[in-house]
C-alpha positions as CSV (number, residue, x, y, z in Angstrom):
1,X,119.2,-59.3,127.8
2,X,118.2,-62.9,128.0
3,X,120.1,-64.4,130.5
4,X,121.9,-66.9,127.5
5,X,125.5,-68.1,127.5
6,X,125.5,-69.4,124.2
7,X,127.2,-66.3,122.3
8,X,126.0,-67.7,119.0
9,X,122.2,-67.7,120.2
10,X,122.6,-65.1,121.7
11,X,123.7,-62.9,118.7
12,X,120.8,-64.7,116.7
13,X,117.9,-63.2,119.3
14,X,119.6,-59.6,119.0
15,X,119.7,-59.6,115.0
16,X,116.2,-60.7,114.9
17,X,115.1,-58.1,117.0
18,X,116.6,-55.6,115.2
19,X,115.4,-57.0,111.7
20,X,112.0,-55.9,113.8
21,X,113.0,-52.4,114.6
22,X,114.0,-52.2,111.2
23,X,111.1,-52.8,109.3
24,X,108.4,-53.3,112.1
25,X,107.7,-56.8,111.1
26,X,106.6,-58.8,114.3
27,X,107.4,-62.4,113.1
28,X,111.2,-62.1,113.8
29,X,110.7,-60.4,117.4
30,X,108.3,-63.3,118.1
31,X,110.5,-65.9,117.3
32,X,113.1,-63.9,119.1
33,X,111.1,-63.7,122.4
34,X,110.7,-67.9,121.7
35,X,114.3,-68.3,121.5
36,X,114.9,-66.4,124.7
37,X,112.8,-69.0,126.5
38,X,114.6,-72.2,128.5
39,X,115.6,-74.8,125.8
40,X,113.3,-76.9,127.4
41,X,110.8,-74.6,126.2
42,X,111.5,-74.8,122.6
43,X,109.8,-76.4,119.8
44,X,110.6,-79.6,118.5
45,X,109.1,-80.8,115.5
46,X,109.5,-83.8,113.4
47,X,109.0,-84.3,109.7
48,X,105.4,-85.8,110.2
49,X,104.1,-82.5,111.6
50,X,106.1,-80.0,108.6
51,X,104.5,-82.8,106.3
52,X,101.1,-82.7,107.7
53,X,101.4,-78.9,107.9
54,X,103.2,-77.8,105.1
55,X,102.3,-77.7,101.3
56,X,104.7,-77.4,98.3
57,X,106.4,-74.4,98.2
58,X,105.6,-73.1,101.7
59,X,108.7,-71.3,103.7
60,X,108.3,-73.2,107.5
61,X,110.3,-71.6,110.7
62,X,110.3,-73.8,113.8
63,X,111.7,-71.8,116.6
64,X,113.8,-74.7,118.2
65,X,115.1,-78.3,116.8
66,X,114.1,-80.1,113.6
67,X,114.0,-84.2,114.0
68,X,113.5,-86.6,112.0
69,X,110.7,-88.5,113.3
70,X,108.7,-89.5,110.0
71,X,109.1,-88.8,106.6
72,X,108.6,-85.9,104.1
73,X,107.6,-85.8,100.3
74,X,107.1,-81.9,99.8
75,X,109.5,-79.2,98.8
76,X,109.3,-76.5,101.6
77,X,112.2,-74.6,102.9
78,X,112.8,-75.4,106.3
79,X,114.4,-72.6,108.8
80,X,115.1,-73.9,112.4
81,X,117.4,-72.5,114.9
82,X,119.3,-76.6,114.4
83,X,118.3,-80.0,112.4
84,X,119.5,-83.2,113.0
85,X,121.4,-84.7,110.3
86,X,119.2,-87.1,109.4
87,X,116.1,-84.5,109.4
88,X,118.9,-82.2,106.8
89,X,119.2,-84.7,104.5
90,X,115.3,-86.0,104.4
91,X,114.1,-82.5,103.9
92,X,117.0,-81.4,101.0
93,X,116.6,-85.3,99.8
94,X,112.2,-84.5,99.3
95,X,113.4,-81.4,96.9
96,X,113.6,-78.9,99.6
97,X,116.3,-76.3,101.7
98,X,117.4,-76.0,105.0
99,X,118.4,-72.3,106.3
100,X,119.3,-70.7,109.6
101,X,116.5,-68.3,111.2
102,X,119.2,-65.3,110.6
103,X,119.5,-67.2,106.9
104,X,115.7,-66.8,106.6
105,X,115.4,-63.5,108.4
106,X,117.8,-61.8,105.8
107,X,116.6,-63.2,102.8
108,X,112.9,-62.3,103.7
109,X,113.1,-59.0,106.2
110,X,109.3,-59.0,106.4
111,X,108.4,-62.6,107.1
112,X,105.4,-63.0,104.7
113,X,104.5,-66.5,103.9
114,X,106.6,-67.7,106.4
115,X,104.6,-70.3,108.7
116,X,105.5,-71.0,112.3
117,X,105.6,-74.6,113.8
118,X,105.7,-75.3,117.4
């Protein structure tokens, strides 16, 4: 156990590391071991570094927040454990998607393709 209150995050770190038992893909109990860190731990990135990192069509996870420092022009699927509004709205306003890790995690067990942004 992770020593977490929130019940919700919580739940999130146990479903992803049973996605990994399930299929022995290590991307989700990686992110899960991230998760379990302090908050203050977690990774925060902003829209300059998924547009500097990302190209069209890429599926990026950032294990933490999303901001909205910067802008973004490229469709890319976003996952992130939360956004802030205004980061939601730049990233589906450029053409792209926001999901949940779990979101993410079901609709692609393995995690191929999927990039990781700290």
């Amino acid at each position: 156990m992770s020593g977490k209150t929130n019940p919700q995050l919580v739940a999130t770190i146990d479903n992803l590391k049973a996605k990994t038992r399930e299929n022995g893909s290590a991307i989700w109990r990686d992110v899960a071991l991230r998760l379990e860190k302090p908050k203050k731990n977690w990774a925060e990135a902003n829209l300059s570094k998924i547009e500097r990192y990302a190209v069209d069509g890429d599926t990026v996870l950032v294990p933490g927040k999303v901001l909205a420092a910067g802008e973004i022009s490229k469709k890319v699927t976003v996952a992130a454990y939360s956004f802030s509004d205004a980061a939601a709205k730049a990233i589906v306003a450029a053409g792209g998607k926001t999901m949940s890790i779990e979101e993410l995690a079901a609709a692609n067990p393995k995690g191929t393709g999927v990039k990781i942004l700290r």
